[in-house]
PyMOL Python script that loads the backbone (N, CA, C, O; Angstrom):
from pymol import cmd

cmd.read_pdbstr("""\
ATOM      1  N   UNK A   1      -4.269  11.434 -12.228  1.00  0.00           N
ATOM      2  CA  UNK A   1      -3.854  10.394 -11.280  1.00  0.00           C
ATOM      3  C   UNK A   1      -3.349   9.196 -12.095  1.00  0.00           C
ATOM      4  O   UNK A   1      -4.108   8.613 -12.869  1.00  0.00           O
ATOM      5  N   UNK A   2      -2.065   8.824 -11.923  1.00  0.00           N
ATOM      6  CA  UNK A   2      -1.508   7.577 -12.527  1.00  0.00           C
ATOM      7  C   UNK A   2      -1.593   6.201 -11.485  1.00  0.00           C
ATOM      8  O   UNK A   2      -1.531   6.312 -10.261  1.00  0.00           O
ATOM      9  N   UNK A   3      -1.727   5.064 -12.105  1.00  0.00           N
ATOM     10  CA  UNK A   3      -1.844   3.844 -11.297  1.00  0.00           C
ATOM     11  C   UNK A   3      -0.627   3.125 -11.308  1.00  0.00           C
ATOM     12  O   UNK A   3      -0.223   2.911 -12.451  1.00  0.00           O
ATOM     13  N   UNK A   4      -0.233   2.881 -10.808  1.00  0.00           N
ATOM     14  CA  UNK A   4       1.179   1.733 -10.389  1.00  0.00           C
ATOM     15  C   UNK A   4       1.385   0.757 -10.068  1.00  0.00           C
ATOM     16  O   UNK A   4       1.510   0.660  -8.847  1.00  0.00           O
ATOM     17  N   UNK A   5       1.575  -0.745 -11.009  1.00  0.00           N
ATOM     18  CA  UNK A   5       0.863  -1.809 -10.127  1.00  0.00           C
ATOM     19  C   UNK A   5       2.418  -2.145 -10.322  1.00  0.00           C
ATOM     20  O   UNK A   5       3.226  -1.845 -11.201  1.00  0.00           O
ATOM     21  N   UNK A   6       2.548  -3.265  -8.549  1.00  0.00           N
ATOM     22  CA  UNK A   6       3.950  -3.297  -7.763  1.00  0.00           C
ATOM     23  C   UNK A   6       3.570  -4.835  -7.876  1.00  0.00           C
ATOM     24  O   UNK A   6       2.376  -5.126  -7.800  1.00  0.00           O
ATOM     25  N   UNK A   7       4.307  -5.614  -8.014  1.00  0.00           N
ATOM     26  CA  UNK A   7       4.416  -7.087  -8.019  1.00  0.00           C
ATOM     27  C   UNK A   7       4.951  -7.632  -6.950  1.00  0.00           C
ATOM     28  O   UNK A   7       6.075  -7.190  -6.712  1.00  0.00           O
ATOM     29  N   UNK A   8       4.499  -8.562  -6.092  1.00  0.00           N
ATOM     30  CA  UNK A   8       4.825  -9.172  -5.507  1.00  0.00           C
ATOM     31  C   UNK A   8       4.960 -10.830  -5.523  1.00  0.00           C
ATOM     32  O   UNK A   8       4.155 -11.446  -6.222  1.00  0.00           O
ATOM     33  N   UNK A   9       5.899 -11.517  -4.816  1.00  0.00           N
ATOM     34  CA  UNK A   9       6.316 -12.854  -5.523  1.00  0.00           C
ATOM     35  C   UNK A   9       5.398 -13.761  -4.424  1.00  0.00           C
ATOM     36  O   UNK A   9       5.215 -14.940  -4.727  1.00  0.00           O
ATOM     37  N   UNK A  10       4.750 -13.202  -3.020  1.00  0.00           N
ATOM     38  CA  UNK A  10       4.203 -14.099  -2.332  1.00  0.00           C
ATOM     39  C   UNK A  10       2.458 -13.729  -2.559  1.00  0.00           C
ATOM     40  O   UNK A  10       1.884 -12.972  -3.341  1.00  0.00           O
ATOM     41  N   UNK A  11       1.881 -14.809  -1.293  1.00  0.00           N
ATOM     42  CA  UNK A  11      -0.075 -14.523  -1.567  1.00  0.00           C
ATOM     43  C   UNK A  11       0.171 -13.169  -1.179  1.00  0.00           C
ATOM     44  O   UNK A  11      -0.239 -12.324  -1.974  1.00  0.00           O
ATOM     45  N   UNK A  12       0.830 -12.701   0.012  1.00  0.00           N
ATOM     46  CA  UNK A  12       0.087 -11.218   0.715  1.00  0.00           C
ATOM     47  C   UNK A  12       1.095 -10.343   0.789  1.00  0.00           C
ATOM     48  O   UNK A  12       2.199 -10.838   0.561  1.00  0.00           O
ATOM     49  N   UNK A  13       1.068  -9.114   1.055  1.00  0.00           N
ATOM     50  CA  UNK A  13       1.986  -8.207   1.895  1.00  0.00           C
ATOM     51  C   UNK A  13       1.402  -7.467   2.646  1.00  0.00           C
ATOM     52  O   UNK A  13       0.255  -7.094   2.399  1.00  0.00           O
ATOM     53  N   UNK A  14       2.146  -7.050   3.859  1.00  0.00           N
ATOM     54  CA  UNK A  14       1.358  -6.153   4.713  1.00  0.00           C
ATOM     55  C   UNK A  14       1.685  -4.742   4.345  1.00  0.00           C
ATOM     56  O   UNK A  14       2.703  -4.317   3.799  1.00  0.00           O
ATOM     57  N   UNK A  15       0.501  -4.028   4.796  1.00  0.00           N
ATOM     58  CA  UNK A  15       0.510  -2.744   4.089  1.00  0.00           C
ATOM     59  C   UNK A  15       1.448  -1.841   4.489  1.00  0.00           C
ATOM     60  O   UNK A  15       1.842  -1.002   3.679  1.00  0.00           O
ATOM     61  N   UNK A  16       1.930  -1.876   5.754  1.00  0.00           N
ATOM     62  CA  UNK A  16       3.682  -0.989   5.875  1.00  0.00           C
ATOM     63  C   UNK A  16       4.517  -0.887   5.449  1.00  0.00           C
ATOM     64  O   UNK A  16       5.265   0.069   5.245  1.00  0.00           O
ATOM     65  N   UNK A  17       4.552  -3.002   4.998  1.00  0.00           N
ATOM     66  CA  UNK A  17       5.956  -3.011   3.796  1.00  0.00           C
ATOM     67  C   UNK A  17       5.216  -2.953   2.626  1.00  0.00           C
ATOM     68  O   UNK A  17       5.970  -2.044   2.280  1.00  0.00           O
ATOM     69  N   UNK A  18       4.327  -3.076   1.527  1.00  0.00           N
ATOM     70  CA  UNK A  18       4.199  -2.270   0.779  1.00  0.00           C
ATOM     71  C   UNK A  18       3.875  -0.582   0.597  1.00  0.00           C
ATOM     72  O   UNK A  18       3.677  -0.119  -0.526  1.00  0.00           O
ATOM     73  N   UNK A  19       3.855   0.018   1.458  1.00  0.00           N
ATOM     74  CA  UNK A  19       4.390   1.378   1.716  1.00  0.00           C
ATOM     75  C   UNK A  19       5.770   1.885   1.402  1.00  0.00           C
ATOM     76  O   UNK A  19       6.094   2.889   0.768  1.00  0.00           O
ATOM     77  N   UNK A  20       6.644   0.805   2.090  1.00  0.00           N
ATOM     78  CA  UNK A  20       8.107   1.053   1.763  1.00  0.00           C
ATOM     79  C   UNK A  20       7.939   0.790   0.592  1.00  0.00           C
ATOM     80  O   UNK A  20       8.145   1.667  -0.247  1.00  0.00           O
ATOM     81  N   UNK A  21       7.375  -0.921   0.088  1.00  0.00           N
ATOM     82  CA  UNK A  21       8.055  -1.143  -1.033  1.00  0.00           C
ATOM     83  C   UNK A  21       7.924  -0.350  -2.279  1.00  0.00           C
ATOM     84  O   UNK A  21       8.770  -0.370  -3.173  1.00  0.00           O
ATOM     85  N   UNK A  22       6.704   0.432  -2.310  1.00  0.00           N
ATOM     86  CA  UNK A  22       6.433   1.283  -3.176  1.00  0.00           C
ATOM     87  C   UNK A  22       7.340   2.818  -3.419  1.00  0.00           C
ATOM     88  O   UNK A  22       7.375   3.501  -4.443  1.00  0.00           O
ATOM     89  N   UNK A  23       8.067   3.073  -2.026  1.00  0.00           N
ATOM     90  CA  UNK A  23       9.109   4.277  -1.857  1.00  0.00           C
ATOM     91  C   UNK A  23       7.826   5.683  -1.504  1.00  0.00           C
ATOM     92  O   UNK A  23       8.023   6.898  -1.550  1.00  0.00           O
ATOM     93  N   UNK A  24       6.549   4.932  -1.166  1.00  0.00           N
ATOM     94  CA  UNK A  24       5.918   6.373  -0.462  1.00  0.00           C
ATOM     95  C   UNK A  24       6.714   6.323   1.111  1.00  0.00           C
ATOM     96  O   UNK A  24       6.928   7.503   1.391  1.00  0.00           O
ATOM     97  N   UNK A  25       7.085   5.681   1.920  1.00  0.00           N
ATOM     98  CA  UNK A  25       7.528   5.934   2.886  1.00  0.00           C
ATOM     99  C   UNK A  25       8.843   5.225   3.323  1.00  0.00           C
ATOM    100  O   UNK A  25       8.902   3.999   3.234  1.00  0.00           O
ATOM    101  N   UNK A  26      10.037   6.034   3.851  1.00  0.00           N
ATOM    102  CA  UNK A  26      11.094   5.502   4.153  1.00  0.00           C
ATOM    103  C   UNK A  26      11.754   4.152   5.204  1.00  0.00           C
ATOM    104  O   UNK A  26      12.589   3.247   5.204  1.00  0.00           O
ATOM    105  N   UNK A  27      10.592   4.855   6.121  1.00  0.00           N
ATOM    106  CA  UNK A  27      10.912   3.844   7.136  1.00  0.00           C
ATOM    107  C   UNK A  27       9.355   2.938   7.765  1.00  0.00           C
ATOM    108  O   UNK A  27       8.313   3.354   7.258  1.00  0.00           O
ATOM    109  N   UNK A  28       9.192   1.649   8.916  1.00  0.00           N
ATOM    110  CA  UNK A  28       8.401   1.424   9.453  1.00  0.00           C
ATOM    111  C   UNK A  28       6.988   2.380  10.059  1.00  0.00           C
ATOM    112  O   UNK A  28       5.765   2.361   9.913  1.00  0.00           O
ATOM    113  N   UNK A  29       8.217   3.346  10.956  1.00  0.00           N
ATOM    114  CA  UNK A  29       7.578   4.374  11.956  1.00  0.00           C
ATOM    115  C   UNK A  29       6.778   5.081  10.895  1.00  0.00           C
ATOM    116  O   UNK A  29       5.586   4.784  10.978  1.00  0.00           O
ATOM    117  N   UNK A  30       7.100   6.050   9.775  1.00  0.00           N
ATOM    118  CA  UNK A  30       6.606   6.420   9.152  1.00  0.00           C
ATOM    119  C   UNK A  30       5.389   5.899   8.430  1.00  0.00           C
ATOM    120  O   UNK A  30       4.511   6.718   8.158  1.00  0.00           O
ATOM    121  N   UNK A  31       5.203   4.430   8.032  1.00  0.00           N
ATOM    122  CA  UNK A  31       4.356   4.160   7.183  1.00  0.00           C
ATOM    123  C   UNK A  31       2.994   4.176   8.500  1.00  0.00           C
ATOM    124  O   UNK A  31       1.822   4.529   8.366  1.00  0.00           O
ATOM    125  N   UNK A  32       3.737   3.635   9.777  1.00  0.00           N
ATOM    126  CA  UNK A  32       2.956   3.801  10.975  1.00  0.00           C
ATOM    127  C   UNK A  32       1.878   4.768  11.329  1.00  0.00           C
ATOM    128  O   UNK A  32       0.650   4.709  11.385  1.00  0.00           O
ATOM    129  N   UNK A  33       2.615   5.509  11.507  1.00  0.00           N
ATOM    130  CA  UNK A  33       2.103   7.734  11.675  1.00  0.00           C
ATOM    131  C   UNK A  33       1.023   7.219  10.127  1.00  0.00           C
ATOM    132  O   UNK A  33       0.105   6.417  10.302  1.00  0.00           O
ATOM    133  N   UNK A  34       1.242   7.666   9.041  1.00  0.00           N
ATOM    134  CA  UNK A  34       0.520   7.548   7.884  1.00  0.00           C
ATOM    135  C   UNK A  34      -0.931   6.838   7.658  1.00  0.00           C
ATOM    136  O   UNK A  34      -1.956   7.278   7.138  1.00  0.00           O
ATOM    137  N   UNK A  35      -0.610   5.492   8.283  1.00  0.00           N
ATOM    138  CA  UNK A  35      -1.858   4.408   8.530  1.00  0.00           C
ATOM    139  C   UNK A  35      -2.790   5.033   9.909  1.00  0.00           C
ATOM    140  O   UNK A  35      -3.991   5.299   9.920  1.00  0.00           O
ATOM    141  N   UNK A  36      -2.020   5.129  10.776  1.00  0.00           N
ATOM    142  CA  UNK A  36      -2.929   5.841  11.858  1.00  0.00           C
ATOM    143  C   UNK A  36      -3.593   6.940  11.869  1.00  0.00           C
ATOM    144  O   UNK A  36      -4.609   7.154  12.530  1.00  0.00           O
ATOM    145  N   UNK A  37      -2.959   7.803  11.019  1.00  0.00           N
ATOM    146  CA  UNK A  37      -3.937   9.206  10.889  1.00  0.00           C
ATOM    147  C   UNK A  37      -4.560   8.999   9.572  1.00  0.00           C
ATOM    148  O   UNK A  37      -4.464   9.869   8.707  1.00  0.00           O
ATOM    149  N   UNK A  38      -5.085   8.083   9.403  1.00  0.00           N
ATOM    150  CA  UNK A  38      -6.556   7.836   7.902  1.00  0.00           C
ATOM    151  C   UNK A  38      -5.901   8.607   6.929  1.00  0.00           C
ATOM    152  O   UNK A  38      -6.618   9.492   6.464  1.00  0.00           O
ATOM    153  N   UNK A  39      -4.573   8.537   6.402  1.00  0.00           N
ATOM    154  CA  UNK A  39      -3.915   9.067   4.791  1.00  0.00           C
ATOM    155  C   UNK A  39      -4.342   8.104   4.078  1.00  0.00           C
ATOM    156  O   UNK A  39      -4.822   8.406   2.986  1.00  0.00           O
ATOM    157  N   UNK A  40      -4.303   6.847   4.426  1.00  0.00           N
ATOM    158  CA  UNK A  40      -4.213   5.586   3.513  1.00  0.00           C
ATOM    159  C   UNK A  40      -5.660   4.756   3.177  1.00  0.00           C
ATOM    160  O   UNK A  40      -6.311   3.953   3.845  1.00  0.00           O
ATOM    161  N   UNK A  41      -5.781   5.122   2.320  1.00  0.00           N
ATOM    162  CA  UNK A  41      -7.471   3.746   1.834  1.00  0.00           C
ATOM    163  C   UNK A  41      -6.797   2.458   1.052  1.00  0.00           C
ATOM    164  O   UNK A  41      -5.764   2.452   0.382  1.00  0.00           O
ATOM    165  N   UNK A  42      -7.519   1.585   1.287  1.00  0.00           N
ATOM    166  CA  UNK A  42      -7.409   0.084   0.569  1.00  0.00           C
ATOM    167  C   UNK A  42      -8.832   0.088  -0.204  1.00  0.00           C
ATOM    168  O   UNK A  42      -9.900   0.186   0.399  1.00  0.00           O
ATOM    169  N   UNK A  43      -8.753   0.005  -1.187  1.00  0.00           N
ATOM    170  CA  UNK A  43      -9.767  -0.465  -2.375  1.00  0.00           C
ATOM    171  C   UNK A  43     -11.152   0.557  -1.710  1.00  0.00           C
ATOM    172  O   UNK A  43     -12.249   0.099  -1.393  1.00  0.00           O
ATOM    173  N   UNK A  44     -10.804   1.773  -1.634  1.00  0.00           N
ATOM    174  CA  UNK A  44     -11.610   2.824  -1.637  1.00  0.00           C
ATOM    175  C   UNK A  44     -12.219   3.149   0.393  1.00  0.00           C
ATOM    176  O   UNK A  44     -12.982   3.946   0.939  1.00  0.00           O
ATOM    177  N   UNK A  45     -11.424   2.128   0.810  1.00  0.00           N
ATOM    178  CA  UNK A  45     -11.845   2.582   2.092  1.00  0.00           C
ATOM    179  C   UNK A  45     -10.755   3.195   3.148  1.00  0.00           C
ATOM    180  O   UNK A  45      -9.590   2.868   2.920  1.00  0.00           O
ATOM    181  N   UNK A  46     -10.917   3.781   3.926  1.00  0.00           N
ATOM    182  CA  UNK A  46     -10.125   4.367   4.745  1.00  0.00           C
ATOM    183  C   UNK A  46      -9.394   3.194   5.829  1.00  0.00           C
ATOM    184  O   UNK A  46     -10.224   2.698   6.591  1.00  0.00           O
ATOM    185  N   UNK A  47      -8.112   2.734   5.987  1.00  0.00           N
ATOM    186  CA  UNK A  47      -7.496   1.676   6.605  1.00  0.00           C
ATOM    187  C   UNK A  47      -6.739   1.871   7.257  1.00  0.00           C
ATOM    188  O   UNK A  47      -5.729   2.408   6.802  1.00  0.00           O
ATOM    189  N   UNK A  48      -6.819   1.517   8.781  1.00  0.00           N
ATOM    190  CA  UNK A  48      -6.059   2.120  10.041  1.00  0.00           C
ATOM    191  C   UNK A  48      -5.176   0.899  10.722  1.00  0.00           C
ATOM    192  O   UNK A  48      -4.676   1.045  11.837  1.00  0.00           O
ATOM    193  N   UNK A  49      -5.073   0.067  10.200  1.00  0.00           N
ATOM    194  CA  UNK A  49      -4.084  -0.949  10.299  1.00  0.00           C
ATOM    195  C   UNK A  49      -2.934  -1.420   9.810  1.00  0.00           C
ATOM    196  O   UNK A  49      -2.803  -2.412   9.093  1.00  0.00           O
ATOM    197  N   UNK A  50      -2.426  -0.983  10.050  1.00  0.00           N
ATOM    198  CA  UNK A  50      -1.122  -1.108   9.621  1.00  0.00           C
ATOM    199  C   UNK A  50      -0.076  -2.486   9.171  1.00  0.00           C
ATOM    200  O   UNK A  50       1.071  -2.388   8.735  1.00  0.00           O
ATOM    201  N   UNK A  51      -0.812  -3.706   9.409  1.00  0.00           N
ATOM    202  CA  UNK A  51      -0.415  -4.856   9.262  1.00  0.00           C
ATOM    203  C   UNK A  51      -1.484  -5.708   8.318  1.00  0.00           C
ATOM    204  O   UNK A  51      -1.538  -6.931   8.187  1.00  0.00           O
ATOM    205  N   UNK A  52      -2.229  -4.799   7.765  1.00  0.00           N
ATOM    206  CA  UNK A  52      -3.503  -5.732   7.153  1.00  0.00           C
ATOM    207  C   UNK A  52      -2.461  -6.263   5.516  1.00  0.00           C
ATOM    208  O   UNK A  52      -1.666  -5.654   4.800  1.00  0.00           O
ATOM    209  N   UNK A  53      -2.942  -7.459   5.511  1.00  0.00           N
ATOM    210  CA  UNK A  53      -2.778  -7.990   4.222  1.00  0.00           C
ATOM    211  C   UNK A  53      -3.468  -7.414   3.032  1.00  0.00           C
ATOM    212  O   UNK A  53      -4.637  -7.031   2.985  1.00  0.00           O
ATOM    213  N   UNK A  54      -2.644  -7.406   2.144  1.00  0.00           N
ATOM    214  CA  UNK A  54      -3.157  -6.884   0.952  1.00  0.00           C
ATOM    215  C   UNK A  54      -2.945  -8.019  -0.088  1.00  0.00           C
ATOM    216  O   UNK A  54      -1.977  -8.720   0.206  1.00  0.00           O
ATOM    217  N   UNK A  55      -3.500  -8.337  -1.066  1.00  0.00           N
ATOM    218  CA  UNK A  55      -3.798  -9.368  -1.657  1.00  0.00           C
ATOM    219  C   UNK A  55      -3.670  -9.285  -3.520  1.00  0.00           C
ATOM    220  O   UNK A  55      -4.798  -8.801  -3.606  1.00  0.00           O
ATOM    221  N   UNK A  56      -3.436  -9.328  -4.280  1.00  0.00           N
ATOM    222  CA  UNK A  56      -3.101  -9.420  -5.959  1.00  0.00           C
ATOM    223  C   UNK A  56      -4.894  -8.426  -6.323  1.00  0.00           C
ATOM    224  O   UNK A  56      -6.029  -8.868  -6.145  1.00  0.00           O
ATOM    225  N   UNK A  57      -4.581  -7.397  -6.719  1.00  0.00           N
ATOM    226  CA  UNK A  57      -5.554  -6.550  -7.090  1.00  0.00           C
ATOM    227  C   UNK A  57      -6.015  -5.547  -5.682  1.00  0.00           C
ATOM    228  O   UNK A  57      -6.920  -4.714  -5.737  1.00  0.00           O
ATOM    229  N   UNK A  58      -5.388  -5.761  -4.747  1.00  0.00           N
ATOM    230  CA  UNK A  58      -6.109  -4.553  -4.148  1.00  0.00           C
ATOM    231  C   UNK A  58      -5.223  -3.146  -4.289  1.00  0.00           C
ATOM    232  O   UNK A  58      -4.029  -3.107  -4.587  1.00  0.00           O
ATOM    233  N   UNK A  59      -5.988  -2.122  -4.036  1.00  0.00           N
ATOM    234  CA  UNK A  59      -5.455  -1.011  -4.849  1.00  0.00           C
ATOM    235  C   UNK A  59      -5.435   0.044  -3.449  1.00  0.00           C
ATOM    236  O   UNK A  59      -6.411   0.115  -2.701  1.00  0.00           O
ATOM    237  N   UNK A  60      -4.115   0.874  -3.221  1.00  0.00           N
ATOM    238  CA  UNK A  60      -3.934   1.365  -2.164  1.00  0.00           C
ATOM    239  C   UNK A  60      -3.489   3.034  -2.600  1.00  0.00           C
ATOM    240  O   UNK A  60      -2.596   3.375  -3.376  1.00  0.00           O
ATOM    241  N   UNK A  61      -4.481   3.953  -1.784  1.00  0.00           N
ATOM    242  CA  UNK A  61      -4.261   5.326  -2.463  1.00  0.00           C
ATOM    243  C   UNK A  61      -3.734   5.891  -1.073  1.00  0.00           C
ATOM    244  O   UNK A  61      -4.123   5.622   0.063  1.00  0.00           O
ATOM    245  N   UNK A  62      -2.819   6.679  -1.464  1.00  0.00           N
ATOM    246  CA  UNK A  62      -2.108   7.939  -0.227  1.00  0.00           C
ATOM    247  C   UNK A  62      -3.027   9.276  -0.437  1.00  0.00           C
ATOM    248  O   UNK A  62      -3.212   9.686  -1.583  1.00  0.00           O
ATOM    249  N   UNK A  63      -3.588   9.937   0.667  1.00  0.00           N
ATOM    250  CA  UNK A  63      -4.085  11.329   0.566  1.00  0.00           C
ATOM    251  C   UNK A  63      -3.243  11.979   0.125  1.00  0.00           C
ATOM    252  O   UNK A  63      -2.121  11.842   0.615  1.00  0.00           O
ATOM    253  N   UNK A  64      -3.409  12.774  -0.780  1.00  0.00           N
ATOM    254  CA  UNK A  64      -2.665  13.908  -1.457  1.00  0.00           C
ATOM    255  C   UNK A  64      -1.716  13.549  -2.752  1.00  0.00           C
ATOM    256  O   UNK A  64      -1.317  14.329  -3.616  1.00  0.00           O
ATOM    257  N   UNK A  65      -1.519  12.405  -2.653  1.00  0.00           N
ATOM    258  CA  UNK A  65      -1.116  11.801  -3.498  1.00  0.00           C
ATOM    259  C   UNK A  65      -1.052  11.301  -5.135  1.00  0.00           C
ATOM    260  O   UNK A  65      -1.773  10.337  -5.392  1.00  0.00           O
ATOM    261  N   UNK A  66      -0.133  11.958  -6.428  1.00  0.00           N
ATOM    262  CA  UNK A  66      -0.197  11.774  -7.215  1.00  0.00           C
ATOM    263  C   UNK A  66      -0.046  10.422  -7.732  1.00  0.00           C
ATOM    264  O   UNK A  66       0.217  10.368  -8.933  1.00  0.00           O
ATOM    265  N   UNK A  67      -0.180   8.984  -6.921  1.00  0.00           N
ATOM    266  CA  UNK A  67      -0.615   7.866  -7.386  1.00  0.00           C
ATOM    267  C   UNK A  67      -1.338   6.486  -6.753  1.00  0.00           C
ATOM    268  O   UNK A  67      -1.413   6.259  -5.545  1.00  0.00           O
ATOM    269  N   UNK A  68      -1.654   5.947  -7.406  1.00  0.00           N
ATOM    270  CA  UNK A  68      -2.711   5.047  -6.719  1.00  0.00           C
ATOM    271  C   UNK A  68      -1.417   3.907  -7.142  1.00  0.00           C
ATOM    272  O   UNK A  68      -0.490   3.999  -7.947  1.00  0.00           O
ATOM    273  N   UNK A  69      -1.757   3.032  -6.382  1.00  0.00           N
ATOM    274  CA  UNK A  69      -0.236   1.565  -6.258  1.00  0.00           C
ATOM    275  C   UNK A  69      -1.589   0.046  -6.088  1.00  0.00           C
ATOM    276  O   UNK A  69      -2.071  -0.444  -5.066  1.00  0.00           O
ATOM    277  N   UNK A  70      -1.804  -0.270  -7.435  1.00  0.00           N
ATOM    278  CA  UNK A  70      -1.616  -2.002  -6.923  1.00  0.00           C
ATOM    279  C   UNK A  70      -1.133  -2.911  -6.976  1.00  0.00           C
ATOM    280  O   UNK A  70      -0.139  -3.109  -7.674  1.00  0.00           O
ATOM    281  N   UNK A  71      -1.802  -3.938  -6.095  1.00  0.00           N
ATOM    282  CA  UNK A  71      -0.807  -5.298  -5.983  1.00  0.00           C
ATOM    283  C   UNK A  71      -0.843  -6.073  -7.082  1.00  0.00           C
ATOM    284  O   UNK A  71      -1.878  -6.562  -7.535  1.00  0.00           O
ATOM    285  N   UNK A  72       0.321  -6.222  -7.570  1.00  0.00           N
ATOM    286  CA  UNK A  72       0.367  -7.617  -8.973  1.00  0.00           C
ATOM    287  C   UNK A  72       0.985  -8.608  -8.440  1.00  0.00           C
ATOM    288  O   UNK A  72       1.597  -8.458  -7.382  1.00  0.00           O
ATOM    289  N   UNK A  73       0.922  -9.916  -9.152  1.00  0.00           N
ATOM    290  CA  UNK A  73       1.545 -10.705  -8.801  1.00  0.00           C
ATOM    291  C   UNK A  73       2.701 -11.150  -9.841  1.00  0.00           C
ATOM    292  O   UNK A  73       2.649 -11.180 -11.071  1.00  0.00           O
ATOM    293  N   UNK A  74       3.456 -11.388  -9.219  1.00  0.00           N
ATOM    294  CA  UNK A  74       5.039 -11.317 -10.085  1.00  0.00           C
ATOM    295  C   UNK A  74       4.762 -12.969 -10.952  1.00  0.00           C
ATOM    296  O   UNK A  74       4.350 -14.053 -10.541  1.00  0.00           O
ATOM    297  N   UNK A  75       5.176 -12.530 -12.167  1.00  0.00           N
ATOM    298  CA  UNK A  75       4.625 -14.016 -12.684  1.00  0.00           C
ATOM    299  C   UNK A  75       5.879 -14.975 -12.244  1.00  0.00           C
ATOM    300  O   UNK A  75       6.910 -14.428 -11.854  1.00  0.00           O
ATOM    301  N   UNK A  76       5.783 -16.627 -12.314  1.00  0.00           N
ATOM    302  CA  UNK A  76       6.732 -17.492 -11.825  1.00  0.00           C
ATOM    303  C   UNK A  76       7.607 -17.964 -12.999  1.00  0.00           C
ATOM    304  O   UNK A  76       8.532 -18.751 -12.803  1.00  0.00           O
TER     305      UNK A  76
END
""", "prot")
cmd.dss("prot")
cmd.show_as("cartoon", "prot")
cmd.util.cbc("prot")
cmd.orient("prot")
């Protein structure tokens, strides 16, 4: 399992658009379907919300998935 940490330039992102932003999922709807059927954990827990903020170090794994993605913060 490789880790991937994705930078972001603000405090938060919500976890749909870091879904996209990471290129596990193409579109909204999709990251949607994904979050609702428990594929997705945030920092080891199972997360069914689809709009939750994610914050500089939290770490987001896809079921089946050959990588784990966290949040960095883009330096200024």
């Amino acid at each position: 399992m490789k880790t991937e940490i994705k930078d972001i330039s603000t405090d938060y992102i919500k976890l749909d658009t870091f879904l996209k932003l990471v290129g596990a999922v193409s579109t909204g709807g999709q990251a949607k379907e994904w979050v609702k059927s428990g594929k997705i954990t945030v920092n080891g827990e199972v997360c069914i919300q689809r709009g939750r903020k994610l914050h500089t170090g939290d770490t987001v794994k896809i079921a089946g998935g050959e990588t784990d993605y966290t949040v960095g913060k883009q330096k200024e």
